[in-house]
C-alpha positions as CSV (number, residue, x, y, z in Angstrom):
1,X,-10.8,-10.3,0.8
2,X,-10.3,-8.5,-2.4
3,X,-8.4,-4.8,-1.9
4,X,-9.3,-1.8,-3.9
5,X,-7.1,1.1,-3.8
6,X,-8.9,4.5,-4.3
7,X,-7.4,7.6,-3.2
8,X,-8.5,9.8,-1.0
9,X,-9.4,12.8,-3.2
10,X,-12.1,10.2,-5.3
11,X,-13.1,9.3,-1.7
12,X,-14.3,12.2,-0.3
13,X,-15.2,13.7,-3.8
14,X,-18.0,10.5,-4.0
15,X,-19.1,11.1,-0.2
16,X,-19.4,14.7,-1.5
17,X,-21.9,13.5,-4.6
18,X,-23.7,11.0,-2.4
19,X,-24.6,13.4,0.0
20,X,-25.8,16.3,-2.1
21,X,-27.5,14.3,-4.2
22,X,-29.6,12.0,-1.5
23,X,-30.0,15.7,0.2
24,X,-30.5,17.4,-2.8
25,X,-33.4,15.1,-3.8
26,X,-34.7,14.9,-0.8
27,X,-34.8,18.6,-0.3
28,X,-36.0,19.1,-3.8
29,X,-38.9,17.1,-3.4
30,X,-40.1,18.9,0.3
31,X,-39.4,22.3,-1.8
32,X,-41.7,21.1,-4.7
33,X,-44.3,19.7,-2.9
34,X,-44.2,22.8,-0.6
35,X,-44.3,24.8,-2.7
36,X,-47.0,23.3,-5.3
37,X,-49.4,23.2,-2.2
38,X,-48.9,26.8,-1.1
39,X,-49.6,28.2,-4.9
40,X,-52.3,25.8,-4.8
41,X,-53.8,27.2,-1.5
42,X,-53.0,30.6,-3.0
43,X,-54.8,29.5,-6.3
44,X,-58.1,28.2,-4.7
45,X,-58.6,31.5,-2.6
46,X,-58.0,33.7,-5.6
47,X,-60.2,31.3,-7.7
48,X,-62.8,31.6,-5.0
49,X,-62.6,35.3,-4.9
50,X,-63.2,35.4,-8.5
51,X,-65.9,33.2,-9.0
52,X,-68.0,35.4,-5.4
53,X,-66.9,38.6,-6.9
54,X,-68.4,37.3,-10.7
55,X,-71.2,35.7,-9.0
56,X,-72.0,38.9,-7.5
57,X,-72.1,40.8,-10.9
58,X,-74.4,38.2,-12.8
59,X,-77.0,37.4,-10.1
60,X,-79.4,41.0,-11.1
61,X,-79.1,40.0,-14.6
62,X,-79.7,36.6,-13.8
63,X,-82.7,37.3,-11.8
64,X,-83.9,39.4,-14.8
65,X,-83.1,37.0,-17.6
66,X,-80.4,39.7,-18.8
67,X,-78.2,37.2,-20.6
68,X,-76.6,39.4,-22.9
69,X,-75.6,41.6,-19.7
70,X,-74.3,38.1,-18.1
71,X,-72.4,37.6,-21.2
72,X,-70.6,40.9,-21.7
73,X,-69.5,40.6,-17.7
74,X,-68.0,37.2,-18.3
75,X,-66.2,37.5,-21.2
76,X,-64.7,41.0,-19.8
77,X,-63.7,39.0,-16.3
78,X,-61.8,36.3,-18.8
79,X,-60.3,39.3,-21.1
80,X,-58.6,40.8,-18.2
81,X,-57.6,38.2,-16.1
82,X,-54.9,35.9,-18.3
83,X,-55.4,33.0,-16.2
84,X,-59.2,32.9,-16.4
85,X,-59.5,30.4,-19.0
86,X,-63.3,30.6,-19.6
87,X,-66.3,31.1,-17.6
88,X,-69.6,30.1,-18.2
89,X,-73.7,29.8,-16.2
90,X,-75.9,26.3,-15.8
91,X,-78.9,26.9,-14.6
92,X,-80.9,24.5,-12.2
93,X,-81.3,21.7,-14.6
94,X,-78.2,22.2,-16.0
95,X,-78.4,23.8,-19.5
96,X,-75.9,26.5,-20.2
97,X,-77.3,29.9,-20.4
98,X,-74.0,31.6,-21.6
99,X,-70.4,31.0,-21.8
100,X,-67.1,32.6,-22.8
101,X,-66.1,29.2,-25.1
102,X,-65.7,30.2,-28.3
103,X,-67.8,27.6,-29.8
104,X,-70.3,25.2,-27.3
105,X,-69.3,24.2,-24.0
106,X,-67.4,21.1,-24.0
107,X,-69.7,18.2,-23.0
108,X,-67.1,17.0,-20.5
109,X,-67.5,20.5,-18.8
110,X,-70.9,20.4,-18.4
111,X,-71.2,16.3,-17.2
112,X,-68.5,16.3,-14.7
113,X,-69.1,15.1,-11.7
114,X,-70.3,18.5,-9.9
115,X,-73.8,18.1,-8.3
116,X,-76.3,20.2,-10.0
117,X,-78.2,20.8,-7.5
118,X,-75.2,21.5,-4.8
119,X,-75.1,24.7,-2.5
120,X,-71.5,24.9,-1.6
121,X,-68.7,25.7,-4.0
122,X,-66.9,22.6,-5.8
123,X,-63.4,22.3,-7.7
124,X,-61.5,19.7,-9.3
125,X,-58.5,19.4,-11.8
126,X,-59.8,19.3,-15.2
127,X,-57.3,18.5,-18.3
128,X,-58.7,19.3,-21.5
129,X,-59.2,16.7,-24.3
130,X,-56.1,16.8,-26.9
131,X,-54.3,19.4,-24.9
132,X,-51.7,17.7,-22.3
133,X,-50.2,18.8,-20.2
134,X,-52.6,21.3,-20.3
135,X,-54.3,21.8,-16.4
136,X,-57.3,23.6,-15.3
137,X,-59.0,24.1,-11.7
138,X,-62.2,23.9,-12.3
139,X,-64.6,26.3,-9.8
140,X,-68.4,25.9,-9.0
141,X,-70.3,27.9,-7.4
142,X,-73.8,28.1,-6.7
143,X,-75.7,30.9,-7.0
144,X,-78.4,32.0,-4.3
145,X,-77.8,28.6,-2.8
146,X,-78.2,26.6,-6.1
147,X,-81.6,27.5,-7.0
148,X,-80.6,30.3,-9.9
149,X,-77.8,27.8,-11.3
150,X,-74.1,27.3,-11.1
151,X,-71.0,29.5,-12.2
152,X,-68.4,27.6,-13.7
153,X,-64.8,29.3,-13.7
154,X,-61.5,27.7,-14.7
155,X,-58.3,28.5,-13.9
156,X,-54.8,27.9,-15.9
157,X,-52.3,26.0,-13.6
158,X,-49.6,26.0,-15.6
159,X,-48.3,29.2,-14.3
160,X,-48.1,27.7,-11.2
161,X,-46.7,24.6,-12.0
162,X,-43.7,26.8,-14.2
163,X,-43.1,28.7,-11.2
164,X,-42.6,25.3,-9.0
165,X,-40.9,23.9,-12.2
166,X,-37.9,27.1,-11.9
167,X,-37.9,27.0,-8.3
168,X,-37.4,23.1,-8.4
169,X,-34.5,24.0,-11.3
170,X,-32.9,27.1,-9.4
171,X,-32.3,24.3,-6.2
172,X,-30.7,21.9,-8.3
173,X,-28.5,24.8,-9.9
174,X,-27.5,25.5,-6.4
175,X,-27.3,22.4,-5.6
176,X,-24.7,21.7,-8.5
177,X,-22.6,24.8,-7.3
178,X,-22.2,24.0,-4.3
179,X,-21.2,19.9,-6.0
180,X,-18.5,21.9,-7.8
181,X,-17.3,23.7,-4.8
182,X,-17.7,21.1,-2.6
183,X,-15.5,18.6,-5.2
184,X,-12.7,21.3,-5.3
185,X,-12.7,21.8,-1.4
186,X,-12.5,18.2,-1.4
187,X,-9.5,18.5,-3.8
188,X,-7.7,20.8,-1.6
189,X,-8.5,18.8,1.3
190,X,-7.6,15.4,0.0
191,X,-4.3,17.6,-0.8
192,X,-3.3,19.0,2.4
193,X,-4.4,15.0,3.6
194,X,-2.4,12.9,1.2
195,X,0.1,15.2,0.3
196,X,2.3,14.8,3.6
197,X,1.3,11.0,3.2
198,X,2.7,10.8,0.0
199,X,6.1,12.3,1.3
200,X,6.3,10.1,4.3
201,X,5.4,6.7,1.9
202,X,8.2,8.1,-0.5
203,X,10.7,8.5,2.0
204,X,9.7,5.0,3.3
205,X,10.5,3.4,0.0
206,X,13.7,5.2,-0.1
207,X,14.9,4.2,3.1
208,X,17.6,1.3,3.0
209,X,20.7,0.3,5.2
210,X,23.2,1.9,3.3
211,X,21.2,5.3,4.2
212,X,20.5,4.2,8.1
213,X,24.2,3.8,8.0
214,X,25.3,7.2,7.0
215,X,22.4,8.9,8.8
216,X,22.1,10.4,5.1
217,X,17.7,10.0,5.3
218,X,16.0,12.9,5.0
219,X,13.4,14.6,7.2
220,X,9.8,15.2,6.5
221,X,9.0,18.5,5.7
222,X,4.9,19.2,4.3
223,X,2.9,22.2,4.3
224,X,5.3,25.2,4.0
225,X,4.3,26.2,0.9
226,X,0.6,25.8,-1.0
227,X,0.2,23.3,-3.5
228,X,5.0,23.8,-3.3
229,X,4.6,27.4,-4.5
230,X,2.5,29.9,-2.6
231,X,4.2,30.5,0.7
232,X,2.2,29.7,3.6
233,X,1.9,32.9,6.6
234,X,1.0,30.8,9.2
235,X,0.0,26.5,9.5
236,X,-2.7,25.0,12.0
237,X,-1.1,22.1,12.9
238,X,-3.0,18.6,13.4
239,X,-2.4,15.2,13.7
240,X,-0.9,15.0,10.1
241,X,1.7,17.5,11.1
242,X,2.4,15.1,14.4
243,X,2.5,12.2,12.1
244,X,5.5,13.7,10.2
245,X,6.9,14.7,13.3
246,X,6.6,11.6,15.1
247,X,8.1,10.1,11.6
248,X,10.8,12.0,11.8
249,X,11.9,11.4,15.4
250,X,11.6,7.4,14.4
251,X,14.0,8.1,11.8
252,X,16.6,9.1,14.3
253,X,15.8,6.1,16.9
254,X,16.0,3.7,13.4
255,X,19.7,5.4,13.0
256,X,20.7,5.1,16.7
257,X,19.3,1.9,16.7
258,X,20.7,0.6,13.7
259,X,24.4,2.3,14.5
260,X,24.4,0.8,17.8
261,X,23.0,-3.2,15.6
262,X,26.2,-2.8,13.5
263,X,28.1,-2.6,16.6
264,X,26.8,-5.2,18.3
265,X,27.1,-7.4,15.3
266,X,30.5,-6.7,14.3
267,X,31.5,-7.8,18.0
268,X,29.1,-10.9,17.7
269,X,31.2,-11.8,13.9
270,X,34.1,-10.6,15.9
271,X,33.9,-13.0,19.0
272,X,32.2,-16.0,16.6
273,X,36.1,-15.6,14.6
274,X,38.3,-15.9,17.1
275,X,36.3,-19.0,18.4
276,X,37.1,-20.3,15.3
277,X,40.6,-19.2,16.1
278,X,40.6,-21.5,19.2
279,X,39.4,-24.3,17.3
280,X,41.8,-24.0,14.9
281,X,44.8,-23.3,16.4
282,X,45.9,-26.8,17.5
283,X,46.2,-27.1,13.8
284,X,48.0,-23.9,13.3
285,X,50.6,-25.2,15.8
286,X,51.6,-28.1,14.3
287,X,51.7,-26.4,10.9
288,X,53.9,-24.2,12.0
289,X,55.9,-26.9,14.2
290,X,56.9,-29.0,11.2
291,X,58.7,-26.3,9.3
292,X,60.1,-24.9,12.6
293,X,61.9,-28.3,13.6
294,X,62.7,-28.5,9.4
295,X,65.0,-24.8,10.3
296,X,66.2,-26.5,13.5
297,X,67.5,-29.6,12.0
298,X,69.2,-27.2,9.4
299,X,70.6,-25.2,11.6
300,X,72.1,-28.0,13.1
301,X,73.3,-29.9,10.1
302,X,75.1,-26.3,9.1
303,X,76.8,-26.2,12.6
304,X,78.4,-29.3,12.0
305,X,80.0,-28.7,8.8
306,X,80.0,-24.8,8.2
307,X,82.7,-25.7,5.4
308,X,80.6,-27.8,3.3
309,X,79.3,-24.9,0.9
310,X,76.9,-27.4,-1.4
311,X,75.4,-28.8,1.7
312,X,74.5,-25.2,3.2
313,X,73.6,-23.9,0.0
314,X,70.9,-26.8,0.3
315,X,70.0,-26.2,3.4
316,X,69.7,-22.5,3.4
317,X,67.1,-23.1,0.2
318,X,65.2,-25.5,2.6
319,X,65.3,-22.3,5.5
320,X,63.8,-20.4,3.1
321,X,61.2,-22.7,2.3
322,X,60.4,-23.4,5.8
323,X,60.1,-19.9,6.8
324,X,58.2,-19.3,4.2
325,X,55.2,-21.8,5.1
326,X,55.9,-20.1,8.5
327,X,55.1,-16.9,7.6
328,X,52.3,-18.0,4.9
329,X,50.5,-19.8,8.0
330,X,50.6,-16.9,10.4
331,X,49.4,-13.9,7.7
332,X,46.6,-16.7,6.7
333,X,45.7,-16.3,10.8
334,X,46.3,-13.0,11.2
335,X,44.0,-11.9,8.5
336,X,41.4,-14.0,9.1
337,X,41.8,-12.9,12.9
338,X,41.7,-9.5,11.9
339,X,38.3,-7.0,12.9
340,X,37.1,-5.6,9.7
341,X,34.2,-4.3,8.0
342,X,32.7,-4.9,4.6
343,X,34.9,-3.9,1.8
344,X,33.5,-5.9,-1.6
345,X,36.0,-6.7,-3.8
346,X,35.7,-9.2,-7.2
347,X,36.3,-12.5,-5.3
348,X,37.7,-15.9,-6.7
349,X,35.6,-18.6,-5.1
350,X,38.3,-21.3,-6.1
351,X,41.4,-19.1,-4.5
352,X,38.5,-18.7,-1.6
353,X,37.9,-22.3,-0.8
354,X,41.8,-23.0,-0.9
355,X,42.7,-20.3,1.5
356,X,39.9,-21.9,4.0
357,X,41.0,-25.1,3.8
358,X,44.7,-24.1,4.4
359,X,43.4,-23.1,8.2
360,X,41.7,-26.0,8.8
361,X,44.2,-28.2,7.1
362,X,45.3,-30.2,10.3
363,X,42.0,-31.2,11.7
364,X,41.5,-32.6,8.2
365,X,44.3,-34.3,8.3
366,X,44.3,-35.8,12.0
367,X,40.3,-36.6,11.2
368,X,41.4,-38.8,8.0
369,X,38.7,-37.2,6.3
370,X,39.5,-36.9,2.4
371,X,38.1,-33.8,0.6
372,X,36.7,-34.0,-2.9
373,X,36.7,-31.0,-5.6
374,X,34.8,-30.6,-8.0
375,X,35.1,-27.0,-9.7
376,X,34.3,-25.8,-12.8
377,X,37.7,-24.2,-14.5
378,X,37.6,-19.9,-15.4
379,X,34.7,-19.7,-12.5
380,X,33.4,-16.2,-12.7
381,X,34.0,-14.0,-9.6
382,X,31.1,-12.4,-7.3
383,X,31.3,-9.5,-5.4
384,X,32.3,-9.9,-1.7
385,X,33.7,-9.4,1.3
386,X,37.1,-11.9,1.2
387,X,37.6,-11.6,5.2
388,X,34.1,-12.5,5.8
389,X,33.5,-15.0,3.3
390,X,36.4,-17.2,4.5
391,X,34.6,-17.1,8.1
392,X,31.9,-18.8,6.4
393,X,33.6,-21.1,4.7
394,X,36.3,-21.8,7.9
395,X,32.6,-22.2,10.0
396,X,31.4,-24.9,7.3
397,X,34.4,-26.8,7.2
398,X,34.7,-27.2,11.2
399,X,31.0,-27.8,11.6
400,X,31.5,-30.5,8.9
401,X,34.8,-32.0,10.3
402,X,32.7,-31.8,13.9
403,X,29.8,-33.7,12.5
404,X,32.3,-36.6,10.5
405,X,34.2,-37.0,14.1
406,X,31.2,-37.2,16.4
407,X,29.7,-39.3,13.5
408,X,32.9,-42.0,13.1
409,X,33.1,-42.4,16.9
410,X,29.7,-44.9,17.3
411,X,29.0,-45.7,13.3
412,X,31.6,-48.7,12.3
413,X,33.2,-48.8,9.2
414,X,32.3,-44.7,8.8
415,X,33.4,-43.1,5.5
416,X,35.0,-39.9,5.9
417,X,34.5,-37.4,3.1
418,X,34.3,-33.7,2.4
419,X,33.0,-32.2,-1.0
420,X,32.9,-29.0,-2.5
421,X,30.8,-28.8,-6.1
422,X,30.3,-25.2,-7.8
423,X,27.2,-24.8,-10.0
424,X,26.8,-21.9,-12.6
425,X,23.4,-21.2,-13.1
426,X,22.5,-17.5,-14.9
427,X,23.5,-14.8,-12.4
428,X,24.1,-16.8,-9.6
429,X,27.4,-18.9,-8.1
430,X,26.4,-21.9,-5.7
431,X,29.0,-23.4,-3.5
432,X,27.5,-26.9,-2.3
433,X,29.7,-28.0,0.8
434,X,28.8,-31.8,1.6
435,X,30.2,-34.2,4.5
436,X,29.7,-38.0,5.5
437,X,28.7,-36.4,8.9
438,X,25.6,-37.8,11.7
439,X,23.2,-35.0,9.6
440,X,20.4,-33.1,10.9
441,X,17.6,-33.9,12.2
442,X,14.2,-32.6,10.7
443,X,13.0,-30.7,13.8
444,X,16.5,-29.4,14.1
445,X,17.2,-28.2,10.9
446,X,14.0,-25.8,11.0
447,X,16.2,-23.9,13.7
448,X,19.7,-24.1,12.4
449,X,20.3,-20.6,11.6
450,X,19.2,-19.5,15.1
451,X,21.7,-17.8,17.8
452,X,23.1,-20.2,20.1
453,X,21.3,-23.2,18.4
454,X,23.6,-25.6,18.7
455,X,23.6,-29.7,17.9
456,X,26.9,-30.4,19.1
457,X,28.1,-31.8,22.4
458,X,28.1,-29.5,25.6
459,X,31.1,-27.2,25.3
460,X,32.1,-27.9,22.0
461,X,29.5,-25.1,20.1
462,X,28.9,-21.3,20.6
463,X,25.4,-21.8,18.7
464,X,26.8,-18.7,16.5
465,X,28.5,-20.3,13.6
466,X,25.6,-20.6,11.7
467,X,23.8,-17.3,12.7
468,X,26.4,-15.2,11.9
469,X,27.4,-17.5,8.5
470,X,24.0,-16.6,7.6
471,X,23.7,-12.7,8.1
472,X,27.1,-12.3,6.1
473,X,25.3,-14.0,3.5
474,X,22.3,-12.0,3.1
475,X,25.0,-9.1,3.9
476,X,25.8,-10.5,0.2
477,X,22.6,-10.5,-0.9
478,X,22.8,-14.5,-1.4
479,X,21.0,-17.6,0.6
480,X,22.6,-20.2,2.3
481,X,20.5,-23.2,2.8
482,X,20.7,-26.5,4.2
483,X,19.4,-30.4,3.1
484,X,19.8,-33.1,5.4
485,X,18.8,-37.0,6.8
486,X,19.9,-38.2,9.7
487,X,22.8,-40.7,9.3
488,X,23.6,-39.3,5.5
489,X,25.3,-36.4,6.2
490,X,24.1,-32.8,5.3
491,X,25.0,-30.4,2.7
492,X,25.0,-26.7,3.2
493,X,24.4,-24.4,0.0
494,X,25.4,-20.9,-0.3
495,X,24.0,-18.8,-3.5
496,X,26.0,-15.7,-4.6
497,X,25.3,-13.5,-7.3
498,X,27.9,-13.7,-10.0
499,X,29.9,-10.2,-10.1
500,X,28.8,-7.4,-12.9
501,X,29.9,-4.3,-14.1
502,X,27.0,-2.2,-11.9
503,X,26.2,-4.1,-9.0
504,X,23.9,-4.5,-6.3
505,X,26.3,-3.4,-3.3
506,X,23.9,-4.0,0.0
507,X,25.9,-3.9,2.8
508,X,25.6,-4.8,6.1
């Protein structure tokens, strides 16, 4: 269905046309037909009047053949009456015997359709030839019952058709004041409507994480002032004003709610790590078991001959080295053990991959698997989190190593391979992390990313890798996608944006 956006100020402003003008006409046309047939009533009871009152004053004349007498009285009726247009005497066959026309009767006058011989009184509409527009009511009546003649009268109409004509006008001159007012009260209306709406969508587009985070979001405030200037005395309230309220009060739930998400998922990042930890600290053990028995067998070479100089100077340089790797591997743990939050930071993927791989070094090694590089030299940095983009990477590498294991142990001969390819591709870093695992299964893969989804064995999975992998990710403002066929391993991909001089810092 196709959407049109109209606001609401052309909305009501149309319903505010529609309606006066389907009312408007409608009440136009009751007021000039009304009206019309009241003047016209009006108009036939004066016209009757006239032509009794003229019939009167001709009827002794006419008995007596007096037609100059009949003529002066007509034309002095017509002088002083404006809207007697003429006036004039048939007798009973219908020849005229006077009339106030200045030259002869027009024929269609005296051949309308009036009975001659008719005793009650007669009109019609009558428009003059060549003069439109032009309307008459035509009167006849008969004189001592017909048998003298008929008196013909006429009446103009235009005065009353001007009269219905400016009454019609003065309606539709209100009619367009009260358009104009009814457009600006729609105006003000749509204002005090949309107004608040406006300030609630703005601060809806405004709203973002970063804000939830630092309960920074403002509150609604409408209608305190008229049109933001004219201080308001007092405010009806309605549901608009419970709207912003109600909008408001969800703000606050949003900020509790979200305050009390970041908690909950920095404990679920928290308690996903040191599961890693568990995994991977058989392999911390015995890299820090092989340069611990390196110091003992120093120290006991040194015992034996404390006066061979050379030979202690040699094996001091070894303690060193030993130690060293000791402490390199324990900071490695400790740091990634560590609780922390987001701080971005330009990040190496290269120095990234290498610091993963240190903690999971052992299982790579007692799994025979053999990891491949292949990594473009001077790679640009993106803009990261290094504690929590190592958990992703640490959570790759063990899923992988778990998949190449389980995988090996009922596949015979099993190749045993772990690749890491960096792409470039315009803004954006992708790290494609590739094993000779089992792979994934099509109706699995759909539900990878979900909590506690897990494809491994009973107890060896928390189901959380993966979910939490994924909202560090997006915590980046990347993807992290999988491709996969059963048998052929999978390959997880994880798109970064490449780090600029302003950017994007979404967090959390």
């Amino acid at each position: 269905m196709k959407r049109i956006k109209i606001n609401l100020f052309w909305k009501f402003s149309l319903a505010i046309i529609l309606i006066v003008a389907v009312f408007g006409s409608i009440n136009a046309y009751l007021i000039w037909r009304n009206v019309q047939l009241a003047l016209e009533k009006e108009s036939e009871k004066r016209g009757l009047y006239i032509s009794r009152r003229l019939g009167e004053e001709i009827l002794n004349p006419l008995l007596y053949e007096d037609y100059v007498t009949m003529q002066r009285i007509l034309e002095t009726a017509v002088a002083s009456d404006s809207s007697l247009d003429y006036a004039f005497v048939v007798n009973a066959k219908g020849r005229v015997l006077t009339h106030t026309f200045q030259k002869a009767v027009p024929a269609a006058l005296v051949n309308s359709k009036f009975l001659r011989h008719s005793t009650q009184v007669q009109e019609q509409l009558f428009q003059p030839v060549g003069e439109p527009g032009h309307i008459i009511r035509d009167i006849a009546s008969p004189l001592m019952g017909g048998n003298l003649g008929i008196l013909r009268i006429g009446l103009q109409e235009e005065g009353i058709r001007t009269y219905v004509q400016k009454t019609v006008n003065t309606f539709w001159l209100m009619a367009g004041l009260f358009l104009i007012i009814g457009i600006t009260a729609a105006f003000i209306f749509s204002h005090f409507i949309t107004e608040p709406i406006h300030e609630i969508e703005r601060l809806t587009h405004q709203m973002d994480f970063a804000a939830l985070k630092d309960r920074s979001l403002p509150q609604v405030s409408i209608r305190n002032r008229l049109f933001g200037r004219i201080k308001l005395l007092f405010r009806a309230e309605d549901e608009i004003d419970y709207l912003a309220d109600n909008f408001n009060a969800m703000i606050g739930r949003l900020e509790d709610a979200y305050a009390e998400l970041q908690t909950a998922q920095q404990k679920l990042f928290q308690s996903e790590k040191m599961a890693v930890v568990g995994t991977v600290a058989s392999g911390l053990a015995h890299e820090i078991n092989n340069p611990l028995a390196g110091l003992q067998n120093c120290l006991r070479r040194i015992e034996k001959a404390p006066e061979n100089i050379s030979q202690n100077t040699k094996y001091l340089r070894l303690m060193a080295e030993a130690s060293n790797r000791i402490e390199q591997v324990v900071r490695g743990m400790l740091e990634f053990a560590r609780k922390q939050d987001y701080h971005f930071q330009e990040i190496n993927m290269a120095d990234m991959l290498e610091k993963a791989m240190v903690l999971v070094s052992y299982r790579l090694e007692s799994a025979r698997i053999s990891v491949q590089k292949d990594l473009p030299p001077n790679l640009p940095p993106v803009w990261g989190s290094a504690n929590h983009l190592e958990q992703v990477l640490v959570n790759l590498m063990i899923n992988a190593i778990d998949a190449v294991e389980e995988h090996c142990s009922t596949v015979k001969p099993c190749e045993r391979r772990l690749a890491f390819r960096i792409d470039i591709l315009k803004n954006t870093l992708k790290l494609h992390v590739t094993d000779s695992g089992k792979g994934i299964a099509e109706d699995q893969a759909a539900h990878i990313f979900d909590p506690f989804f897990t494809t491994k064995q009973i107890g060896k999975g928390t189901g959380l890798g993966l979910a939490v992998s994924l909202n560090i990710i997006q915590a980046h403002n990347g993807q992290i996608e999988v491709n996969s066929e059963p048998g052929r391993g999978a390959t997880f991909t994880i798109t970064l944006p490449i780090f600029s001089s302003s950017p994007e810092r979404k967090i959390g």
